[in-house]
GUDOGU-376922 format. One record per residue (C-alpha): residue in three letters; x, y, z. Coordinates in steps of 0.001 Angstrom, whole numbers. Layout:
@residu=ala c1=X c2=Y c3=Z
...
% end
This chain:
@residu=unk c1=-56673 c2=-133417 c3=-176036
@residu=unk c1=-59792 c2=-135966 c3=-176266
@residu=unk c1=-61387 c2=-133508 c3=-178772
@residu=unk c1=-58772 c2=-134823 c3=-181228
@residu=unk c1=-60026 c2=-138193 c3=-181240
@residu=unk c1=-63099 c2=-139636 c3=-183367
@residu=unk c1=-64860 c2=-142219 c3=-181993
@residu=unk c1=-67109 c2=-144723 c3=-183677
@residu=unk c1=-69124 c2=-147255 c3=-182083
@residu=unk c1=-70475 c2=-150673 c3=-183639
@residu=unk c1=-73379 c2=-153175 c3=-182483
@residu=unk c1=-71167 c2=-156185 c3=-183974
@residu=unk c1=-68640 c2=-156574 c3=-186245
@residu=unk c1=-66199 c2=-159084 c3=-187685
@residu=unk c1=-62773 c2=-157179 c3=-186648
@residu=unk c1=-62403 c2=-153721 c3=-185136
@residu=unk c1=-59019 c2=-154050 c3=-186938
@residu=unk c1=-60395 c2=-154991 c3=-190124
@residu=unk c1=-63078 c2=-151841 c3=-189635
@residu=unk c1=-60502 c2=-149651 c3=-189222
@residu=unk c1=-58079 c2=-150571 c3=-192395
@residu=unk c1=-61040 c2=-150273 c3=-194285
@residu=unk c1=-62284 c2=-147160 c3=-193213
@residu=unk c1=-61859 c2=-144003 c3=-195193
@residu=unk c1=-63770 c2=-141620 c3=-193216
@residu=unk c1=-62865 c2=-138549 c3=-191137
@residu=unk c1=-59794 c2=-139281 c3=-188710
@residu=unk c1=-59060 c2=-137560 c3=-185281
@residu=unk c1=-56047 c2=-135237 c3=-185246
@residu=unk c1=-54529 c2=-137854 c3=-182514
@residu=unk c1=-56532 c2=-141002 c3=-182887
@residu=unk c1=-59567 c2=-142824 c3=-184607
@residu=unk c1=-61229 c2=-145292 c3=-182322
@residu=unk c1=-63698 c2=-148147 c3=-182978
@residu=unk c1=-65539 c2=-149949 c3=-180381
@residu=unk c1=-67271 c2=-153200 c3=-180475
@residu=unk c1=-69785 c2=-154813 c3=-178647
@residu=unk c1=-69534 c2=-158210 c3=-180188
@residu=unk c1=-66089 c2=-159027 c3=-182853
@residu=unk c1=-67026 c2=-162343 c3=-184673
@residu=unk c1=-63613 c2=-162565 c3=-185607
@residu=unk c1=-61397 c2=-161244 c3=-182849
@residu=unk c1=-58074 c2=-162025 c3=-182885
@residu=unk c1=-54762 c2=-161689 c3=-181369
@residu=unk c1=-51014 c2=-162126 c3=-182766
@residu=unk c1=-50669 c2=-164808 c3=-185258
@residu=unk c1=-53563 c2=-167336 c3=-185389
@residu=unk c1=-54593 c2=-166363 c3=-182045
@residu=unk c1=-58553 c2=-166074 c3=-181262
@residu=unk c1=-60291 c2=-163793 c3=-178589
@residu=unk c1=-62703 c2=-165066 c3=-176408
@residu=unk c1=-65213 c2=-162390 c3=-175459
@residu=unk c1=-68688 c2=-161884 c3=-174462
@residu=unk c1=-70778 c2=-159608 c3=-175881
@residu=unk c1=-71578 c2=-156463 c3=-174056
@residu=unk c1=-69369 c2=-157494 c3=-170926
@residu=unk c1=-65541 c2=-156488 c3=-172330
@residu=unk c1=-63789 c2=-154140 c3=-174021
@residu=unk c1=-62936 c2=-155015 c3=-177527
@residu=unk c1=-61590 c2=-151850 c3=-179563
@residu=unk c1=-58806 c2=-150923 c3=-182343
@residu=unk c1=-57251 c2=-147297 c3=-182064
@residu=unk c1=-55626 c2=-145669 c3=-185328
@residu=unk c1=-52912 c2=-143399 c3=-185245
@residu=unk c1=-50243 c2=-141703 c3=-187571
@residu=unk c1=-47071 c2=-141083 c3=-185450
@residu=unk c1=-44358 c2=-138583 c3=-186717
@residu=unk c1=-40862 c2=-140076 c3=-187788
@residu=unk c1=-41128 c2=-143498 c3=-186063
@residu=unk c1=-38384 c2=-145515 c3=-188234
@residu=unk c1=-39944 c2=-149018 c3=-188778
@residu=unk c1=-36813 c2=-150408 c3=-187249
@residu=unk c1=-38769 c2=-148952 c3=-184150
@residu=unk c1=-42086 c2=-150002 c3=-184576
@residu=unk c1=-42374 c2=-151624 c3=-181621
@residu=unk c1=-42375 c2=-148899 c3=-179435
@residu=unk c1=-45733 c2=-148243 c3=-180528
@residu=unk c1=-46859 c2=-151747 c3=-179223
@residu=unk c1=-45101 c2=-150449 c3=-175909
@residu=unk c1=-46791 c2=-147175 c3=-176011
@residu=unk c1=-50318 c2=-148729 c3=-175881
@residu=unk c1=-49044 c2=-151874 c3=-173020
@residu=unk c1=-48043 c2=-148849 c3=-171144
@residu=unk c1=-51082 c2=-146658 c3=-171215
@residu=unk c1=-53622 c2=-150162 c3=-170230
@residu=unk c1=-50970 c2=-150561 c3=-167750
@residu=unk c1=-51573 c2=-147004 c3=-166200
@residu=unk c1=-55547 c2=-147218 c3=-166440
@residu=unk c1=-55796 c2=-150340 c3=-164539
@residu=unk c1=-53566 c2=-149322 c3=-162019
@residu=unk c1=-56473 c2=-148292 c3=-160108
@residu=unk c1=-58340 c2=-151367 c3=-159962
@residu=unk c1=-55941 c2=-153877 c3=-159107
@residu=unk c1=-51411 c2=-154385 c3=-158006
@residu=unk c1=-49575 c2=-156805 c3=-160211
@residu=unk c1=-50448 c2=-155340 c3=-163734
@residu=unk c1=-47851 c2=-156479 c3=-165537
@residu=unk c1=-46863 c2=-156751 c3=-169625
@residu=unk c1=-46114 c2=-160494 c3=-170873
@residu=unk c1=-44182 c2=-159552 c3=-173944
@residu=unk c1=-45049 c2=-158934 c3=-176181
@residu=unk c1=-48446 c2=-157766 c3=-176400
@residu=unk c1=-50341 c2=-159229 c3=-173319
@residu=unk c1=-51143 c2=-157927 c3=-169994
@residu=unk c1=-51047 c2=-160028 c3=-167255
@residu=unk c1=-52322 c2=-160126 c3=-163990
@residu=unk c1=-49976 c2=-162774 c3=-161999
@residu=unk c1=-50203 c2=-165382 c3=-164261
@residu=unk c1=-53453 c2=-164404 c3=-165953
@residu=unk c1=-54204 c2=-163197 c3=-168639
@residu=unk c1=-56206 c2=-160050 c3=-168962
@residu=unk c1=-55667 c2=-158150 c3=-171714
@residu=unk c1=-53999 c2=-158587 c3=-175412
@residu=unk c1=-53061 c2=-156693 c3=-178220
@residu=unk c1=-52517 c2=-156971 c3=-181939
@residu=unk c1=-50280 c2=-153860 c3=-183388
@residu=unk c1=-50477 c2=-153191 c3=-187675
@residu=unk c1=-48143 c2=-150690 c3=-188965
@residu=unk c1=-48028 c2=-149432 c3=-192254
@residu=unk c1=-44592 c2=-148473 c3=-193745
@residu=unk c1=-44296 c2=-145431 c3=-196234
@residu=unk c1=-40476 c2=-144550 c3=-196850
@residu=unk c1=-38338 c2=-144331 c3=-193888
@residu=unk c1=-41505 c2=-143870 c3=-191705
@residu=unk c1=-44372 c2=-145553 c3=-189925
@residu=unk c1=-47413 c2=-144135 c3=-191887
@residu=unk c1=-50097 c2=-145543 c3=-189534
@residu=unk c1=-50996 c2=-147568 c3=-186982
@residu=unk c1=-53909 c2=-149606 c3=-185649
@residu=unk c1=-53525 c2=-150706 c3=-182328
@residu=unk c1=-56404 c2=-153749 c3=-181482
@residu=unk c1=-56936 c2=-154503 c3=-177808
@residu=unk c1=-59632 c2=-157012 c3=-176215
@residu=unk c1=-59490 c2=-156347 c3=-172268
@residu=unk c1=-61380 c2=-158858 c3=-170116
@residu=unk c1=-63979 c2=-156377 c3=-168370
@residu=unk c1=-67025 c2=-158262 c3=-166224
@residu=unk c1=-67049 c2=-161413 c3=-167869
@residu=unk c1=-67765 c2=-164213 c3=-164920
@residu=unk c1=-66645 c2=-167441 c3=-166736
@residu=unk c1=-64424 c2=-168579 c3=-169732
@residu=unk c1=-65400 c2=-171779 c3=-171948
@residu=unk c1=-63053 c2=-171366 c3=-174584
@residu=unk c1=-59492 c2=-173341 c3=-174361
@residu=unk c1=-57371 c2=-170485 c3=-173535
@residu=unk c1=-55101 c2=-171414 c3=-171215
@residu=unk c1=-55089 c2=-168520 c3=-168518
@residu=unk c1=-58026 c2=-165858 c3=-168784
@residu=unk c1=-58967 c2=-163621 c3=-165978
@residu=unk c1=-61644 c2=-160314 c3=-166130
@residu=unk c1=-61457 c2=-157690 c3=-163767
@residu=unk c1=-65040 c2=-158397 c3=-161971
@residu=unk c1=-62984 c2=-161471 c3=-161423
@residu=unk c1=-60269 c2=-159867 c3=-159694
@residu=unk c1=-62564 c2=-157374 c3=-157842
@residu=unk c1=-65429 c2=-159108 c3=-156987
@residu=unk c1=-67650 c2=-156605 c3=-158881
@residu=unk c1=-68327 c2=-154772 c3=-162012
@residu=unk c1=-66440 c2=-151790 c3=-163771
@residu=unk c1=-67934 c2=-149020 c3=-165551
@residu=unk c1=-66305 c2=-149762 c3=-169257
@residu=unk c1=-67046 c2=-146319 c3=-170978
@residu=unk c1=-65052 c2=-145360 c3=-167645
@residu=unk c1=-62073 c2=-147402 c3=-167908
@residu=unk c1=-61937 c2=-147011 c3=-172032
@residu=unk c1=-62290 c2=-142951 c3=-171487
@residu=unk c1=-59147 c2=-143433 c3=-168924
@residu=unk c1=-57411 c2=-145640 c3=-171319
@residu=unk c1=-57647 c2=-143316 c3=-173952
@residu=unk c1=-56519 c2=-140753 c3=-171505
@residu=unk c1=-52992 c2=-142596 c3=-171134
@residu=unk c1=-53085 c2=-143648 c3=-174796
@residu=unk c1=-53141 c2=-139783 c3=-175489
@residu=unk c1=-50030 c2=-139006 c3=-173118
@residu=unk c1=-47802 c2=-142084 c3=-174517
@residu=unk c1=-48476 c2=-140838 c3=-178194
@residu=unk c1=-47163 c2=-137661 c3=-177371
@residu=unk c1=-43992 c2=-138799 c3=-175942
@residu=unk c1=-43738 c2=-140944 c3=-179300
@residu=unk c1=-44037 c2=-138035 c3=-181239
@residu=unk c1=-42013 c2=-136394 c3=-178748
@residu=unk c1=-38852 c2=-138689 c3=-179873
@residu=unk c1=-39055 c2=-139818 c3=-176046
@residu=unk c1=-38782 c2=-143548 c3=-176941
@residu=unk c1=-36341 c2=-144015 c3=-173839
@residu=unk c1=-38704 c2=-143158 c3=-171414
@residu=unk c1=-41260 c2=-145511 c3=-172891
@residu=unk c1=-38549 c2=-148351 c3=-173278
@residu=unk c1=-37858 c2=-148032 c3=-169912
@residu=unk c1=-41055 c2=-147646 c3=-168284
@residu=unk c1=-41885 c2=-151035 c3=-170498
@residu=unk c1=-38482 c2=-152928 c3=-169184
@residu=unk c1=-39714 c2=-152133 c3=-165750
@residu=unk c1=-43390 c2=-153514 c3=-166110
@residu=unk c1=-41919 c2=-157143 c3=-167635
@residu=unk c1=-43474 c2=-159603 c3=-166492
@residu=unk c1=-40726 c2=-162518 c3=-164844
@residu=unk c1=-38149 c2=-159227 c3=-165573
@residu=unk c1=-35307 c2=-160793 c3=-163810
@residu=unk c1=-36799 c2=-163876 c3=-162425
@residu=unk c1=-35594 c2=-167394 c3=-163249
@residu=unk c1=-38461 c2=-169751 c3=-165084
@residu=unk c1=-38805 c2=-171981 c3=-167694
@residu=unk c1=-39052 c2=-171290 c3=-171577
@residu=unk c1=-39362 c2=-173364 c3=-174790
@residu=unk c1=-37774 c2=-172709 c3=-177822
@residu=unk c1=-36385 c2=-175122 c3=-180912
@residu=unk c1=-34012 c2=-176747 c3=-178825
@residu=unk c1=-36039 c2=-177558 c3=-175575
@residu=unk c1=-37381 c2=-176292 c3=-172248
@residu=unk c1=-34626 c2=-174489 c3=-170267
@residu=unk c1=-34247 c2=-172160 c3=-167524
@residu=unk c1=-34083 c2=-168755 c3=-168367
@residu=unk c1=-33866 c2=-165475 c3=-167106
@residu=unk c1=-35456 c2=-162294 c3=-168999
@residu=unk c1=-32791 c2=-159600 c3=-169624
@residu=unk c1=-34798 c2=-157040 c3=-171364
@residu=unk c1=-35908 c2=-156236 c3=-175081
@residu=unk c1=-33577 c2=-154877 c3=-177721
@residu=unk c1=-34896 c2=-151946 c3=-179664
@residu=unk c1=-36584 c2=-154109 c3=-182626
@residu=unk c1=-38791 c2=-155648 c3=-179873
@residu=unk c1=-36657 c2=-158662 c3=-179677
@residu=unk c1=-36657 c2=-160736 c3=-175814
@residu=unk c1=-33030 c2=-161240 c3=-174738
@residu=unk c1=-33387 c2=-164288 c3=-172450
@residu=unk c1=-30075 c2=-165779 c3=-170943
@residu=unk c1=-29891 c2=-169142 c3=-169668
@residu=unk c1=-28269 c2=-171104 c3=-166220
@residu=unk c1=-25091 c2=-171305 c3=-168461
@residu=unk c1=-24726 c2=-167307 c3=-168899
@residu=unk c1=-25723 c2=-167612 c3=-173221
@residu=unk c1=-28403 c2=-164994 c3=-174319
@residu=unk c1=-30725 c2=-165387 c3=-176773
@residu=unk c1=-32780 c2=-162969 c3=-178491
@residu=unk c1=-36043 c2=-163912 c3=-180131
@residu=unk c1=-38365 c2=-162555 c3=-182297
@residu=unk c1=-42322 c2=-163443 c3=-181444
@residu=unk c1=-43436 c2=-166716 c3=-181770
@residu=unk c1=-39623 c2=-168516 c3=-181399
@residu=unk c1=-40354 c2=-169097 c3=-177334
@residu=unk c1=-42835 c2=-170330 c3=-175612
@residu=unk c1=-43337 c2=-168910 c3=-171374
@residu=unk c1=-43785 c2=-172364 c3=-169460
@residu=unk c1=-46543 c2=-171542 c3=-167058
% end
């Protein structure tokens, strides 16, 4: 299955993202992938930067055109690629776990995030880029971000990174398939069950206030149901709560 996937690799560049929507070149049968050294202009989900340094991370964007996702379900495509980081890092390190929406966490660190573009054509999802900056063998952090960790970090030494992308890719493969597959319950589920604080009591932030709140799930949209000491549940959409760490 890797033989469907074209792979283009780039010194610098301002957004592996941007490269990507701009591109009109040839596309694999499964999936187009850019790789970055260096992004000038990495970013994550809303006005969110990236720190990264050059050479030492993964910073990448992967395009692909799934069959008959409804953009009512566009989210599952977000899931799809949380799931398959999930499975490649598995062998490095326990406690990989998905901070929804689009970050992985390790504990209460954060390793990895991703920033998922769909287009819409009709009653379908025409394409999708999925952009991902994993912390890799970078030692230290200077920027303000709150919580970063690398894997050297949690290892204590460095990781092959054509290794762990060719393994992420790997999984990236199998969770397309069961998208195009129609199995979106297996992938919601698997998802559910990787939630970070799934089930746990902490606090949260939202319009009205801290509270404490318990994480009930996702609904299909890719909305967080979160139901508070007094038995309510909300449901919001990214950006409307804020995880008190």
């Amino acid at each position: 299955m890797m033989e469907d996937i074209i792979r283009i690799h780039l010194e610098q560049t301002d957004s592996t993202n941007r490269y990507l929507h701009a591109y009109h070149g040839e596309e694999g049968r499964l999936m187009t992938v850019v790789t970055a050294d260096y992004q000038t202009a990495g970013r994550g989900q809303g006005t969110n930067r990236w720190e990264s340094e050059a050479g030492q991370n993964l910073t990448f964007s992967v395009k692909t055109r799934p069959q008959g996702v409804p953009p009512l379900r566009q989210f599952i495509m977000l899931e799809a690629g949380s799931m398959a980081l999930k499975a490649a890092l598995a062998p490095y390190t326990d406690d990989i776990l998905v901070k929804w929406p689009n970050d992985i966490y390790w504990h209460d660190r954060k390793l990895s995030g991703t920033l998922s573009e769909c287009a819409v054509s009709g009653q379908a999802i025409r394409s999708c880029i999925l952009g991902t900056g994993l912390n890799v063998n970078q030692r230290r952090f200077v920027s303000d971000a709150p919580n970063p960790v690398s894997l050297f970090q949690i290892t204590g030494h460095p990781i092959d990174r054509e290794q762990l992308l060719q393994d992420i890719l790997r999984h990236m493969a199998h969770y397309l398939a069961l998208v195009d597959d129609g199995q979106y319950a297996t992938i919601d589920r698997e998802y559910h069950e990787a939630l970070y604080r799934i089930g746990e009591w902490h606090r949260y932030a939202d319009s009205g206030g801290e509270y404490d709140g318990r994480i009930d799930g996702i609904t299909p949209q890719g909305r967080l149901c979160v139901t508070d000491r007094q038995g309510h549940t909300k449901e919001y959409a990214f950006k409307e709560v804020k995880f008190i760490i």
